[in-house]
N, C-alpha and C positions, 0 to 999 in steps of 0.2 A: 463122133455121134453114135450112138448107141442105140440098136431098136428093140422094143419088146416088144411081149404078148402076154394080155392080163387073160389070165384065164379063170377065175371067180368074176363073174358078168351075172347081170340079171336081165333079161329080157322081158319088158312090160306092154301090155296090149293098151296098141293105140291105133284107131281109123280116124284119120282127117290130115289137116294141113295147119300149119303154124306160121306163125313168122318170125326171128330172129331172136325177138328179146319177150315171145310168151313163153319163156319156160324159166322159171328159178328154182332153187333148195332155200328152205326157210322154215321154220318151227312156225308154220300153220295154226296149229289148234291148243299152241304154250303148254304142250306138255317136253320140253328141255329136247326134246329128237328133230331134225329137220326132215320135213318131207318134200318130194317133186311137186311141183305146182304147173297143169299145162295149162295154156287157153287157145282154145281151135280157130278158124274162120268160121265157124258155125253157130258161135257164140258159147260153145260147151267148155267148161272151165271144170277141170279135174286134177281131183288131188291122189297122188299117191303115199301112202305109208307100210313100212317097214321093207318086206322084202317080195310085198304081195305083187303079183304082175295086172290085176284088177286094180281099177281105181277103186279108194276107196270109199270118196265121195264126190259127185259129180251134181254142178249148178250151172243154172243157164243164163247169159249176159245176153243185152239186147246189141246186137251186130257185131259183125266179125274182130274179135278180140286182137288187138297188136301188142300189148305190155301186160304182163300181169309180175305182180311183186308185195314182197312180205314183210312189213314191218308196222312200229306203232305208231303210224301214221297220224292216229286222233291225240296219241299224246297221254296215252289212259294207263301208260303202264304193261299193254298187253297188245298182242302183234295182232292185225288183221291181214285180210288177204285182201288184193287191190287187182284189180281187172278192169283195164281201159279198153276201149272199142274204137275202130276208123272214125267212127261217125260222130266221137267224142265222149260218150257214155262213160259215166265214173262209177264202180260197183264196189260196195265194200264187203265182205262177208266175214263176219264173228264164228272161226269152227271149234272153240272152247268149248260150247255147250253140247256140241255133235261127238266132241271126243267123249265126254263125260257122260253123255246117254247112251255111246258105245262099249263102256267099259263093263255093263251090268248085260248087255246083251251077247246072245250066243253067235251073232254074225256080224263079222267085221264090216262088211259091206250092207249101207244104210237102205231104208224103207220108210222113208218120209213122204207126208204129205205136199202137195205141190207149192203152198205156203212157205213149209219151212225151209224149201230149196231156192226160194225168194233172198237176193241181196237186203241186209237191211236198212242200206244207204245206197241211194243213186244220186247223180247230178248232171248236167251236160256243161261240159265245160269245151272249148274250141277243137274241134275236128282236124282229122289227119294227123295224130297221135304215132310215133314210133320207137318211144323210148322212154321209162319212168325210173328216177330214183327216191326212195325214201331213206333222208338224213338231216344230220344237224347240220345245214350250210351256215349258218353265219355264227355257230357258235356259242349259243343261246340256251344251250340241253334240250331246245325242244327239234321236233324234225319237223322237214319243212318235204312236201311232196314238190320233186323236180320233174315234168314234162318235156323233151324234146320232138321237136313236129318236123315232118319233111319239109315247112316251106323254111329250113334256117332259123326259124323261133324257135326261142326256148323260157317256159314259164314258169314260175318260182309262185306255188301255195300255201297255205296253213290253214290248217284245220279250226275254226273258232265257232264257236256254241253262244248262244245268252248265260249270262252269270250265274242267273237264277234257274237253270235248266239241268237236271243229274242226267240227261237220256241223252245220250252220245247220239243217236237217228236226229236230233234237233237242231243239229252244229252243219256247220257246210263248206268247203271249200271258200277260201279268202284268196284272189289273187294279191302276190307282194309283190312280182318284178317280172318284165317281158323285157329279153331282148332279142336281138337280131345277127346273128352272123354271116360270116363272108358265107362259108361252105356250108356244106350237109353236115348236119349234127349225127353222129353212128353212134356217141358212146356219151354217157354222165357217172361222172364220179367224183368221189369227194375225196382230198390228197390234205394231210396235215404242210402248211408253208413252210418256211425258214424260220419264220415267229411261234410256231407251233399253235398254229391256230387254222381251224377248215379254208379250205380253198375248194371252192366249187368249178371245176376243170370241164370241158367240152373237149371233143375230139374235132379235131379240122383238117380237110385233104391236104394230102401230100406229107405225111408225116408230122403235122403242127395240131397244134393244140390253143383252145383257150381261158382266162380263166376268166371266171364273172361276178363282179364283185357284186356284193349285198349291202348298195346304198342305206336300203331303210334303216341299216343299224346305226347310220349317223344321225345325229341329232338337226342340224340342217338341211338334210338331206329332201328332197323336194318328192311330192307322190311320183309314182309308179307312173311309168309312161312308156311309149315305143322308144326303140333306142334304137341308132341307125349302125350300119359294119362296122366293123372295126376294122382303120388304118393306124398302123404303126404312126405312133410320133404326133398323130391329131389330136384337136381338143374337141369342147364340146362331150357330149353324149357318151359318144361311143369310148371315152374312157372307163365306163362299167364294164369294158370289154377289153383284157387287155390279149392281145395276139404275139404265141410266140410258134418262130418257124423252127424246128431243130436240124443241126446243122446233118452233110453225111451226103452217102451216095442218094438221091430221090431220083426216080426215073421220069416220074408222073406228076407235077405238080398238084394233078387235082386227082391223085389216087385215095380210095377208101380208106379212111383210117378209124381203127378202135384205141381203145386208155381204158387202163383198169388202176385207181390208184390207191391209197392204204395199205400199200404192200407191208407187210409184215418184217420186221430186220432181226427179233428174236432176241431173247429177253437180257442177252450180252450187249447189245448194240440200240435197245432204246431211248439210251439218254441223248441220241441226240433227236434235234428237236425237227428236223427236215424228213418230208414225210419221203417214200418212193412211190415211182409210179413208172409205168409201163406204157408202151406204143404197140401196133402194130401195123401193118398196110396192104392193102391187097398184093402186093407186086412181091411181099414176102421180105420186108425188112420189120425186127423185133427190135425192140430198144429197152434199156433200164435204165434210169435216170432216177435224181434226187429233186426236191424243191429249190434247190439255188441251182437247179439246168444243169448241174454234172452228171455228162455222160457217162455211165460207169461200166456198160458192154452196150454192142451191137451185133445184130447177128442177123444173116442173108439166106433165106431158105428158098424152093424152087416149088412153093405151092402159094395159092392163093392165100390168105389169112381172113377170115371173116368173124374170129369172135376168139375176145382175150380175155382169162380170168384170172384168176388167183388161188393157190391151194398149198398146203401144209402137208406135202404129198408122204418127208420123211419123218415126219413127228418130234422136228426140233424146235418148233416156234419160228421157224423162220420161214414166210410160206414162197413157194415157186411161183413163176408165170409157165401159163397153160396158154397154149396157143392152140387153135382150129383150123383146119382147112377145109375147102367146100366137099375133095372128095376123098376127108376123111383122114389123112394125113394130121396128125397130133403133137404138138412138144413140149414138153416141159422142161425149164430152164430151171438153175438154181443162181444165188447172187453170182458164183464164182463163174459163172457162165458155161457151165457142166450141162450138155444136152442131150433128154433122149428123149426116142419116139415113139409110137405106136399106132396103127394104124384100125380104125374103124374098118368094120366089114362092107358096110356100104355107103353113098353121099351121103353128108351132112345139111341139114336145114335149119336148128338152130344149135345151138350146143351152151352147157354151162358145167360149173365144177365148182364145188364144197363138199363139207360133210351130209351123209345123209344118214336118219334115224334108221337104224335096225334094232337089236339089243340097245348096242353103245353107236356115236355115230361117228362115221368110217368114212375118209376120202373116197370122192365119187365123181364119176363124171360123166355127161348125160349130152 
């Protein structure tokens, strides 16, 4: 194992406090560059761009923000930014127009009216919110907003409008599917199957995982309702829930665990149709696995793990897992299970890794 020292870092000014999963990279305001996206307990949600250490535009959400995240959620073709709050608040913000008023002006950093710093979509949907993803789960090209809550719920949205409506502010949140798992929900992601078709995955303690099927896309299929745990080998319900343990040293049955999946195999290795996907655990076991459950490495480190991504660290298409520790301790794996590290200057509070918008955009991790 092998440690480094990045020394090109950029240092960005931030006062407040976060929680785990308010910070992502994502093309903000669709101009082709990814920018840092925070959201504070104070409800202040700030976006960075290029290499500036100021935000560069800053909007206020009603109660202390837990998820915030970047994609085309409404379906419109063009990415928004999404900012959930404890208390359930749904925020959307369009910074399209904030890029495009910026590019004619001589200061990067905006001078808007209190109006235009206004969400132009709000909603209250169920409180206690700690983890959002936007994608296509069932398959459909459209994306489906995914919610994980600390009480082991996990809720499945879509965005729908009146037919006869062109104003995206008119459409609202449609819940499609609630269920309920054993464990604490840490992580959502989307893993291509064996069939090469989306599998919407949950993280489950002690090293397990689940995946959750997308009844409504069967034709018999019965409306949306609570769904009870899922036990192994039961009928009923909680087969929209299917539970799997992986096997291996676990110290902890009910230890923390994160999944990052759509791993990348790189453009030699695409044809087949099984997606990958990654584990991690607090007690410091990393996993890489396939959709048909083949283990393909395991590896045992001596720091906490709290947050797993994915990046394309040497620019071969093939992207690495990025693992986190609480004090700051880093690793990045490749398939061959080649590891090295690096270590943050001080603790960590939430952490994420993609490309980020400077020039051109450039592996980054935050």
């Amino acid at each position: 194992m092998r440690s480094l020292n990045y020394v090109q870092r950029v240092s960005l000014d931030f006062v407040g406090t976060l929680f785990p999963h308010a910070i992502c990279l994502g093309d903000a305001d669709n101009d082709s560059l990814n920018e840092l996206v925070v959201g504070d307990t104070s409800g202040k949600l700030l976006v960075y761009k290029n290499d500036d250490c100021r935000p560069w535009i800053t909007r206020t959400c009603v109660g202390m923000l837990t998820c915030v995240a970047v994609g085309d959620v409404c379906n419109k073709g063009k990415n928004l930014v999404v900012a959930v709050g404890a208390e359930g608040w749904f925020h959307l913000f369009d910074l399209t127009a904030a890029n495009a008023s910026k590019a004619d002006s001589s200061s990067q950093h905006e001078l808007l009216s209190s109006d235009d710093q206004k969400p132009f979509f709000t909603q209250h949907i169920p409180a206690n919110t700690k983890v959002i993803l936007i994608s296509d789960i069932d398959g459909d090209g459209r994306c489906e907003l995914v919610v994980g809550y600390t009480d082991r719920v996990v809720r499945a949205f879509r965005w729908e409008e009146p037919s006869d409506s062109s104003d995206a502010g008119s459409g609202q949140l449609v819940l499609l599917k609630k269920w309920l798992l054993e464990g604490q929900v840490d992580s959502l992601s989307v893993n291509p199957g064996p069939e090469g078709l989306p599998e919407l995955m949950v993280s489950q303690p002690g090293c397990g995982y689940a995946i959750l099927l997308c009844s409504w896309t069967q034709q018999d299929s019965s409306s949306s309702g609570d769904e009870g745990p899922a036990t192994p080998g039961s009928e009923g319900p909680s087969r929209d829930v299917v539970l799997h343990l992986t096997t291996g040293r676990i110290h902890n049955k009910n230890v923390s665990t994160h999944l990052i999946g759509s791993i990348s195999k790189g453009s030699k290795e695409e044809s087949s149709k099984c997606g990958l996907f990654a584990l991690c655990t607090l007690d410091g076991t990393l996993k890489l696995m396939d959709s048909s459950e083949q283990l393909l490495w395991s590896v045992q480190v001596d720091h906490q793990l709290f947050a797993l991504q994915k990046l394309d660290v040497t620019g071969d298409g093939r992207e690495e897992v990025v693992a986190c520790a609480w004090d700051g301790q880093t690793y990045i794996i490749d398939h061959n299970r080649t590891v090295v590290r690096f270590q943050f200057d001080e603790n960590v509070n939430a952490f994420c890794a993609g490309e980020r918008g400077f020039i051109t955009s450039l592996p980054a991790a935050y």
